[in-house]
LUMLO-454777 format. One line per field, with one value per residue (C-alpha): residue in one letter; x, y, z. Coordinates in pm, 1 decimal. Example, Ala and Ser with C-alpha at 12.3 -4.5 7.8 and 13.67 -1.06 7.14 Angstrom:
LUMLO-454777
lumza [A, S]
c1 [1230.0, 1367.0]
c2 [-450.0, -106.0]
c3 [780.0, 714.0]
This chain:
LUMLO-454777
lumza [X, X, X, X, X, X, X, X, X, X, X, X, X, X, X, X, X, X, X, X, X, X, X, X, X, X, X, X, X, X, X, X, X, X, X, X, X, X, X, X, X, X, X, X, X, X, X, X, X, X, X, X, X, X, X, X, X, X, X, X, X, X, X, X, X, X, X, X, X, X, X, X, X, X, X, X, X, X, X, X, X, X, X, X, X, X, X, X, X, X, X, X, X, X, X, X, X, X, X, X, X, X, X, X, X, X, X, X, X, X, X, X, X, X, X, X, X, X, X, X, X, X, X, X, X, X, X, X, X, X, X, X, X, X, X, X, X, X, X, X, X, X, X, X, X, X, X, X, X, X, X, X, X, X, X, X, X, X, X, X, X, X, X, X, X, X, X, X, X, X, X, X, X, X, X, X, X, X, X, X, X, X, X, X, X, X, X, X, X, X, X, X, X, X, X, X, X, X, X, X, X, X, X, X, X, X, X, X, X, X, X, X, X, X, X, X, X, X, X, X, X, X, X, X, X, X, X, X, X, X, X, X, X, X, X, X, X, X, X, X, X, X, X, X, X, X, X, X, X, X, X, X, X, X, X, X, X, X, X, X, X, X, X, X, X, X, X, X, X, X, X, X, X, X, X, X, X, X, X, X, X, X, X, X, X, X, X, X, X, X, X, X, X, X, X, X, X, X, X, X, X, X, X, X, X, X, X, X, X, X, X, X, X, X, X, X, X, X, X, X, X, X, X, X, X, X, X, X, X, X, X, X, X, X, X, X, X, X, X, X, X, X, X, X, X, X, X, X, X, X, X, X, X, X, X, X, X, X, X, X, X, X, X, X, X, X, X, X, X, X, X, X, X, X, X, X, X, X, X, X, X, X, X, X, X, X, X, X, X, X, X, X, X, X, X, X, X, X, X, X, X, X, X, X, X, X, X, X, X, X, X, X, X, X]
c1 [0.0, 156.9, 153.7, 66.9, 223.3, 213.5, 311.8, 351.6, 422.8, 214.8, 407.6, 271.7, 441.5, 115.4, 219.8, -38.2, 71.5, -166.9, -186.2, -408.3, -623.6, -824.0, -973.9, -1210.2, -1462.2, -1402.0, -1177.8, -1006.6, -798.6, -625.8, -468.6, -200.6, -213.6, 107.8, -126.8, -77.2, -73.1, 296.8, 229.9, 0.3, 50.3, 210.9, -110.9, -319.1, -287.3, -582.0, -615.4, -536.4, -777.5, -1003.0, -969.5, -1006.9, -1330.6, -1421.0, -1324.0, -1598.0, -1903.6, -1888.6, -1702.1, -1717.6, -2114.6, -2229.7, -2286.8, -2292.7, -2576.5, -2554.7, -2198.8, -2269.8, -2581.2, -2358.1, -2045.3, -2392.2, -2531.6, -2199.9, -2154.3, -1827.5, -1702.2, -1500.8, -1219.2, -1018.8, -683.3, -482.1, -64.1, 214.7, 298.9, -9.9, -403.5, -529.4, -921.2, -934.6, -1272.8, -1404.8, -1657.6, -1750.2, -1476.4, -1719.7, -1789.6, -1436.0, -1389.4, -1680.7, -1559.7, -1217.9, -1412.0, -1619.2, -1274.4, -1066.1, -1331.6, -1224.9, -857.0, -917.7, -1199.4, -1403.7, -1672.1, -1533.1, -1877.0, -1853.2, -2234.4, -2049.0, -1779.7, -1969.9, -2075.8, -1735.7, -1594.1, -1809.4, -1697.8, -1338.8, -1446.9, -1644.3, -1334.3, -1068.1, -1329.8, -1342.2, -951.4, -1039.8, -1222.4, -969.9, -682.5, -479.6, -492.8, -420.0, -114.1, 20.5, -49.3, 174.1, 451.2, 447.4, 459.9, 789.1, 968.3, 959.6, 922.4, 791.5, 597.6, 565.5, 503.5, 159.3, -129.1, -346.0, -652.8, -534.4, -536.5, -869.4, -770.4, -677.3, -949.7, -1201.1, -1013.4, -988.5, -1149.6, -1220.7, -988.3, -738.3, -918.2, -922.0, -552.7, -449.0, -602.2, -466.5, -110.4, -113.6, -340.6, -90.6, -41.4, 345.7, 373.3, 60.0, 42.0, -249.2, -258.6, -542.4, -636.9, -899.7, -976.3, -882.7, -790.2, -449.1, -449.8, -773.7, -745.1, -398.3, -595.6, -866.6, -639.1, -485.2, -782.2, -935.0, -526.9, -312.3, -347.4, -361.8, -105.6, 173.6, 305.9, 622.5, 651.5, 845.1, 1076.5, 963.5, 1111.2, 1236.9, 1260.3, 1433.0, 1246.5, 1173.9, 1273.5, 1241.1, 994.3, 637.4, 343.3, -5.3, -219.9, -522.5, -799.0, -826.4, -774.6, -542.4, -188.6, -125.7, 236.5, 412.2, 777.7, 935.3, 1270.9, 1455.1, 1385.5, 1487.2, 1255.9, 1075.0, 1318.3, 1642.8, 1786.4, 1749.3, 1381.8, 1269.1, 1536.0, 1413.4, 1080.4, 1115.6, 1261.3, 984.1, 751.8, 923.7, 909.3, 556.9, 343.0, 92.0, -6.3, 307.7, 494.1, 767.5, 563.8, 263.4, 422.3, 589.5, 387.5, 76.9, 78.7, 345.2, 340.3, -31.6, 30.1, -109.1, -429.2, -288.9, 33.0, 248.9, 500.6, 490.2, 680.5, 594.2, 799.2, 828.1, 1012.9, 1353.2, 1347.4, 1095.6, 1031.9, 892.6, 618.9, 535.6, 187.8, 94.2, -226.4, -229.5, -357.5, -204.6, -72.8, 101.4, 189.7, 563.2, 657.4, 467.9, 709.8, 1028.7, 947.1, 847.2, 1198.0, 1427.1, 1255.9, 1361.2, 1684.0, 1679.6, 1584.2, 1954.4, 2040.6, 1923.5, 1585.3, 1550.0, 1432.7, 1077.8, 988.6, 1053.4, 887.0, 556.1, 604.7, 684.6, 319.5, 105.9, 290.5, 252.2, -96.9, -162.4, -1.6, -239.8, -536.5, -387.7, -408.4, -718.2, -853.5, -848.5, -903.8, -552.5, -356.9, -447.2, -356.6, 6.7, 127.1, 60.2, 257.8, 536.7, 632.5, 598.9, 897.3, 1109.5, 950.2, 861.5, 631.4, 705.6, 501.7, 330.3, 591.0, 896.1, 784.5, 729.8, 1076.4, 1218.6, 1047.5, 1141.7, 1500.1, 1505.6, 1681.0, 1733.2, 2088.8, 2071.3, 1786.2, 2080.8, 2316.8, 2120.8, 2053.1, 2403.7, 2449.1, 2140.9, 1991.8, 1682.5, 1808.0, 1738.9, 1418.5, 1101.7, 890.0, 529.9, 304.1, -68.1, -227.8, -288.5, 68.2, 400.9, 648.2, 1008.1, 1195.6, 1437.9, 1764.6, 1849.9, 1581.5, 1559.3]
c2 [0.0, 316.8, 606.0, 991.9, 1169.5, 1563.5, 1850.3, 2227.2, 2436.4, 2755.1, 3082.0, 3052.4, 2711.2, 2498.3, 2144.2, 1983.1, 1647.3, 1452.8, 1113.1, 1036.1, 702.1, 714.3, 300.0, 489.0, 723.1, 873.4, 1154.0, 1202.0, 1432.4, 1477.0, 1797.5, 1766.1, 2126.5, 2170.8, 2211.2, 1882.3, 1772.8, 1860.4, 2247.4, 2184.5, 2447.0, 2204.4, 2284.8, 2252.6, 1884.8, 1799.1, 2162.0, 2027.1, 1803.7, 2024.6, 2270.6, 2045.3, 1925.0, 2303.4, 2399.2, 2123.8, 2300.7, 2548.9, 2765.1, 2983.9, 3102.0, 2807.6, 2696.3, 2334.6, 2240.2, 2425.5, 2235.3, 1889.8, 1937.9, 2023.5, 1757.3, 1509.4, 1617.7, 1582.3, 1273.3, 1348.1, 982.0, 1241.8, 1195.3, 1314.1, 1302.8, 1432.7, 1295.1, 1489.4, 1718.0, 1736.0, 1795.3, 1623.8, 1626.0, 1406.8, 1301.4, 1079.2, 1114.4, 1087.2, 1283.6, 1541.5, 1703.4, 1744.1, 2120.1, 2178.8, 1971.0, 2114.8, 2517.4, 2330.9, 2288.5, 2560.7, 2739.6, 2523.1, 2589.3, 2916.3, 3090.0, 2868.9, 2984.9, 2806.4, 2920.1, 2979.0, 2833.8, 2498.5, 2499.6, 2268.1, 2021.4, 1994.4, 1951.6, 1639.6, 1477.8, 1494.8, 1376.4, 1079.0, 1015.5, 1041.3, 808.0, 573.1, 546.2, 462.6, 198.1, 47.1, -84.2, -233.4, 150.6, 315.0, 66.9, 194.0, 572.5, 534.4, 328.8, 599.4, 903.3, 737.3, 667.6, 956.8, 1193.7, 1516.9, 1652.1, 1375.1, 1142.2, 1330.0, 1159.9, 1285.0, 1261.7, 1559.3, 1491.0, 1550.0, 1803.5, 1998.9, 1934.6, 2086.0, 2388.6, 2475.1, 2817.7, 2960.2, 3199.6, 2939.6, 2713.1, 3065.5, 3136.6, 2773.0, 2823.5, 3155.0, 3055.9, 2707.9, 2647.4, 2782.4, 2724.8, 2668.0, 2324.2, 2254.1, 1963.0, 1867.6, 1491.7, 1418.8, 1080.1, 964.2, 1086.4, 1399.0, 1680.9, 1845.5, 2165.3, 2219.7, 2111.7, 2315.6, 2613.7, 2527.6, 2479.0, 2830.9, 2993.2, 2851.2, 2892.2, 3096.3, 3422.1, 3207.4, 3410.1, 3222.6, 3217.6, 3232.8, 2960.9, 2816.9, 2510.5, 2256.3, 2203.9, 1799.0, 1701.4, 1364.3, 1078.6, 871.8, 483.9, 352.5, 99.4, 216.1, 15.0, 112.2, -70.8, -192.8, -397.2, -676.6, -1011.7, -965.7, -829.2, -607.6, -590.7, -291.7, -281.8, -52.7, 26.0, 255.3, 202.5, 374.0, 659.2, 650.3, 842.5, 657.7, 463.7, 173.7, 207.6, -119.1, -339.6, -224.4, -222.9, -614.2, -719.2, -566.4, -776.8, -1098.4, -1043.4, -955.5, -864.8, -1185.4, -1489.8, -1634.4, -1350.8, -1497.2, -1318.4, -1505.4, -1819.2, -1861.9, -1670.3, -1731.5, -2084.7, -2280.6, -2211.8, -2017.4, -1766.3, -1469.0, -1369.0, -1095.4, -1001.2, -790.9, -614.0, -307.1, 24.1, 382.0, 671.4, 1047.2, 1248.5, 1251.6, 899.5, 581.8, 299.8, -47.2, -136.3, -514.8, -531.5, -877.0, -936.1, -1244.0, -1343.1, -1189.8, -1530.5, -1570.1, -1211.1, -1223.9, -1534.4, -1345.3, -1134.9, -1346.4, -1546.0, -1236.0, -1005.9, -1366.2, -1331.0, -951.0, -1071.4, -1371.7, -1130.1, -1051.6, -1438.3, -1359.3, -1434.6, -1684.5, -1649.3, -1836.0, -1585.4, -1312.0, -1463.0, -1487.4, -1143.9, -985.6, -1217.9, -1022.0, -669.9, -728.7, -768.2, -440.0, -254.6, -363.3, -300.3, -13.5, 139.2, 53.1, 312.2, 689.8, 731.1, 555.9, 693.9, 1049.4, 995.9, 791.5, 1029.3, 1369.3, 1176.9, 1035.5, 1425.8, 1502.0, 1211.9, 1259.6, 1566.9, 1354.3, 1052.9, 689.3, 531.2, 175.2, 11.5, 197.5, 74.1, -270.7, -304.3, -215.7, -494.0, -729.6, -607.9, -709.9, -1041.4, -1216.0, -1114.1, -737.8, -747.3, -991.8, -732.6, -472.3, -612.4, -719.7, -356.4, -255.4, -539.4, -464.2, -244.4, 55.4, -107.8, 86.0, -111.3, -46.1, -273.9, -260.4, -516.7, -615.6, -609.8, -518.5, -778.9, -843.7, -625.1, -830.3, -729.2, -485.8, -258.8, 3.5]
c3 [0.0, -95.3, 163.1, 84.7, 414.3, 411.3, 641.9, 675.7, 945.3, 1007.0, 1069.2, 1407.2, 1462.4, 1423.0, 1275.4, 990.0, 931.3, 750.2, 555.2, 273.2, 283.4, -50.6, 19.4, 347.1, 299.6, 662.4, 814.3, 1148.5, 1339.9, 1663.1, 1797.5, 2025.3, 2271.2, 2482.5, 2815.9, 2932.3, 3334.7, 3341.3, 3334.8, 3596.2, 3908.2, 4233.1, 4402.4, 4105.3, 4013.9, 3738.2, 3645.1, 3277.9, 3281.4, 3393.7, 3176.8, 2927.6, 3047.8, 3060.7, 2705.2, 2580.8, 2746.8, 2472.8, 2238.0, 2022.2, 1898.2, 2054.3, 2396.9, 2552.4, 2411.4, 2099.2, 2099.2, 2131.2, 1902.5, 1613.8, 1668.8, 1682.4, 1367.9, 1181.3, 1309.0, 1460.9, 1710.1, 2004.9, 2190.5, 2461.8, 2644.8, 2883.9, 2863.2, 3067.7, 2732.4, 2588.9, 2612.0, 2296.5, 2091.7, 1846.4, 1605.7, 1344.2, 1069.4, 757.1, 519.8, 369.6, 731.0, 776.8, 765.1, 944.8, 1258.0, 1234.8, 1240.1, 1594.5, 1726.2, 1596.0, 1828.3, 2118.2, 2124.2, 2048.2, 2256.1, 2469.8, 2678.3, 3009.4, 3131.5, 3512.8, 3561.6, 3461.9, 3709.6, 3945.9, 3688.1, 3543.5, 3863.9, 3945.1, 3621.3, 3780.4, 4109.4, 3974.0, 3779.3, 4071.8, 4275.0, 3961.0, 4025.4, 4379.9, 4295.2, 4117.7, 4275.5, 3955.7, 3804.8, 4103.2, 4158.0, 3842.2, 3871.9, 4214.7, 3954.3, 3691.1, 3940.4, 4117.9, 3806.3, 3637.7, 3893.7, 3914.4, 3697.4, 3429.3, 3674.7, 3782.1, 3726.4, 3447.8, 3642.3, 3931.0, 4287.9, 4474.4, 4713.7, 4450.8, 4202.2, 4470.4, 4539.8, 4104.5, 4070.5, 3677.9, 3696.2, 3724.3, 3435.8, 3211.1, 3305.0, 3215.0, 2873.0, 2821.6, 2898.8, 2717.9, 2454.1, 2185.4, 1792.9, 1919.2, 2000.1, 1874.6, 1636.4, 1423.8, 1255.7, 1037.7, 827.8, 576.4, 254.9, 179.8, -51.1, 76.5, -46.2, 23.4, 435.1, 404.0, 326.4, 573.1, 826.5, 756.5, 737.0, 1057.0, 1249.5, 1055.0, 1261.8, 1613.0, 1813.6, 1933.1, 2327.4, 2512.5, 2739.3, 3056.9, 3055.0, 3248.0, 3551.2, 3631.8, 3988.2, 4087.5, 4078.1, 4392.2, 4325.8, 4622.3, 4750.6, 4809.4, 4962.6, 4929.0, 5226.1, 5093.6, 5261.2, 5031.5, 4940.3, 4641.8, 4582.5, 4300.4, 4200.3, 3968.2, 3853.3, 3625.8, 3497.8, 3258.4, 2876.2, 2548.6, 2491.5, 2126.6, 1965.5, 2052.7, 1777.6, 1973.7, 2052.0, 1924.9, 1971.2, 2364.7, 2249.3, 2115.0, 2434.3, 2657.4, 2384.6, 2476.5, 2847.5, 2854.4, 2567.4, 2475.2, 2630.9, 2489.8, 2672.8, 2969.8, 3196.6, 3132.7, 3054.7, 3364.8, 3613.7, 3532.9, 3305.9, 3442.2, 3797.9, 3892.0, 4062.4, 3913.7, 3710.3, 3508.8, 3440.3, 3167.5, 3070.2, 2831.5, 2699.0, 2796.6, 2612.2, 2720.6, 2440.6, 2667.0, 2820.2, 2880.4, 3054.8, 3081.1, 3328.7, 3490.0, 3643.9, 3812.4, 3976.3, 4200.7, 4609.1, 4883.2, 5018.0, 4653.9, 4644.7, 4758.6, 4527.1, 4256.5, 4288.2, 4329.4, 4022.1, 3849.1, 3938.5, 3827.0, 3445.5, 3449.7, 3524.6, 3331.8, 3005.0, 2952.9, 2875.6, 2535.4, 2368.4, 2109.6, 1763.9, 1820.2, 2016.5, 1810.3, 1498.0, 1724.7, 1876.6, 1501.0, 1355.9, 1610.6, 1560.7, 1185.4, 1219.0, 1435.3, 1191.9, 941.3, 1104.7, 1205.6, 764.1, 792.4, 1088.5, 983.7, 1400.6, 1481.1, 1222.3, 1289.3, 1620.0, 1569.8, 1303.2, 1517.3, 1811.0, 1541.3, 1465.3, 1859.2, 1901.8, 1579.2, 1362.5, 1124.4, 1001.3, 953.1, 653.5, 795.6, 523.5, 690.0, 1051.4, 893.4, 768.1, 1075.3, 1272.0, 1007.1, 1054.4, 1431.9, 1507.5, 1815.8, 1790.0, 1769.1, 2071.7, 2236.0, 2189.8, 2281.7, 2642.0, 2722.3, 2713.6, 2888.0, 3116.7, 3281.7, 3635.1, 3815.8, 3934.4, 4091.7, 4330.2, 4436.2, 4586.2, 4673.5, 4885.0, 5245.9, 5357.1, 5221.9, 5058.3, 5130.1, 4868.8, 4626.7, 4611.9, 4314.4, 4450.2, 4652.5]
């Protein structure tokens, strides 16, 4: 399948990067905002999130209802997101209502209402979503995992913290906006079928005079590995490990990438093989890759009883040290069969490629075709993933448990 990927940069520093799919007959985009949880106040935790929530209770001529009346009638499928770097809106419809959704929006970023009669009702969307957490041990085991190992601030959960989430006043929400929501930074990725010179000029029409901001570094503090128990009145054990990984853009992303697959990414995964096939002691457990744009990670989850919990994680920390050993080529050929196959179904969703080719130019300014990132899995072996973890074995580990009691802490961790 041949690939059409284009892209032009406003004068404002807004990113269009778009790829046509002429075999759909639907259109998607995502915007990527730099207002993500990581410019966040310290005693504002959620405030992205919230203003997020805000901006989609009207912009523009139209109010809430008005709002959702018109994203209905177009059909538009709408999403939402809130990462460390960025707030994102994404939507799917048919291709002809295109430019009309994209005006709905371009009203969003630019001048929502953030009507102060919502406040309330927003704010009990965030609180039935920090309770949701709550309620939801596995999750909140790995928000606790993610904050320790990478710190402050893009460790912060995207949800907020509920002390702070009640205290939120609009003038904060307002100031948020007015401070982040930027053309600078801003990427937009759109999918489907399309006509590019037309969306170009739509795009510039709707953007082009979107006045760009200055804005702050972000400011880094040291991440806190040691271990961290969350007591938790329950039968079960949940178990979370994490250690350093190659962030997306490193050269040797997915030679890291194919070795996190191995360990835990299937039910032919080590992970599951051992832990939860061969010797019962879990009933869910993985291993997967997270990537910030200056440095990653991979995170273990195991779910088992609380009287299994501590050789759930014994047999658990020996594959993560076992991993360096080497893998062997029958488990990359099963590993590369299912990635294959998500890549294809991947060409065939206007929602997910909008989406992976605006966060493709946030990692490396630029967008892979689906045949470039198939070559490059077909050019892993077991020897170059070999290679690759002789010179960076799984270490540095992070440890949180939450469960009944805590567990004896294996050496290698703090």
């Amino acid at each position: 399948m041949n690939q059409s990927i284009f892209s032009h940069t406003l004068p404002n520093g807004l990113v269009l990067v778009a790829e046509s799919m002429t075999s759909v007959q639907s259109a998607a985009f995502t915007f990527y905002v730099p207002a993500g949880s990581a410019r966040d106040p310290a005693n504002r935790s959620g405030l992205a999130g919230f203003t997020c929530e805000m901006a989609l209770r009207g912009a523009g001529p139209r109010d809430n209802r008005q709002f959702v009346l018109d994203l209905d009638n177009l059909g538009v499928e709408r999403s939402e997101s809130i990462t460390g770097a960025h707030t994102g809106y994404g939507g799917a419809m048919l291709a002809e209502n295109l430019p009309a959704a994209l005006s709905i929006f371009a009203d969003l970023l630019r001048c929502p209402l953030l009507p102060p009669e919502e406040l309330e009702a927003g704010r009990l969307t965030m609180i039935q979503e920090l309770r949701a957490v709550e309620d939801e041990p596995a999750q909140k085991l790995m928000i606790e995992l993610r904050r320790r190992h990478y710190g402050d601030p893009w460790g912060r959960p995207a949800h907020g913290e509920m002390e702070a989430v009640e205290t939120i006043a609009i003038d904060d929400i307002r100031d948020h906006h007015a401070k982040h929501y930027c053309p600078n930074g801003t990427i937009l990725g759109v999918a489907g079928d399309f006509d590019w010179e037309e969306l170009k000029d739509a795009v510039e029409q709707l953007l082009g005079d979107w006045q760009p901001k200055d804005s702050a570094e972000v400011t880094e503090q040291e991440p806190d590995h040691r271990y961290k128990h969350l007591p938790y009145d329950s039968n079960q054990t949940h178990i979370g490990i994490a250690y350093p990984n190659a962030p997306y853009r490193d050269p040797d992303y997915f030679q890291a990438w194919a070795a996190a697959g191995v360990l835990g990414s299937g039910s032919s995964s080590r992970l599951f093989t051992e832990v939860r096939e061969r010797r019962g002691l879990c009933y869910g457990v993985y291993a997967s890759c997270h990537t910030l744009r200056h440095r990653g990670g991979v995170f273990c989850y195991a779910g088992t009883s609380a009287d299994r919990a501590q050789e759930t994680l014994d047999v658990t920390m020996a594959e993560l040290r076992r991993l360096p050993e080497g893998i062997e080529p029958s488990e990359l050929d099963r590993l590369k069969s299912r990635i294959k196959a998500a890549l294809i179904m991947q060409q065939e969703s206007s929602s997910a490629r909008s989406s992976s080719i605006a966060r493709e130019w946030y990692h490396i300014g630029r967008v892979r075709t689906l045949r470039e990132l198939g070559q490059i899995i077909d050019a892993l072996t077991h020897q170059s993933i070999n290679a690759y973890l002789a010179e960076h074995p799984p270490a540095d580990f992070t440890l949180v448990t939450l469960g009944p009691r805590e567990l004896e802490v294996p050496g290698g961790v703090s």
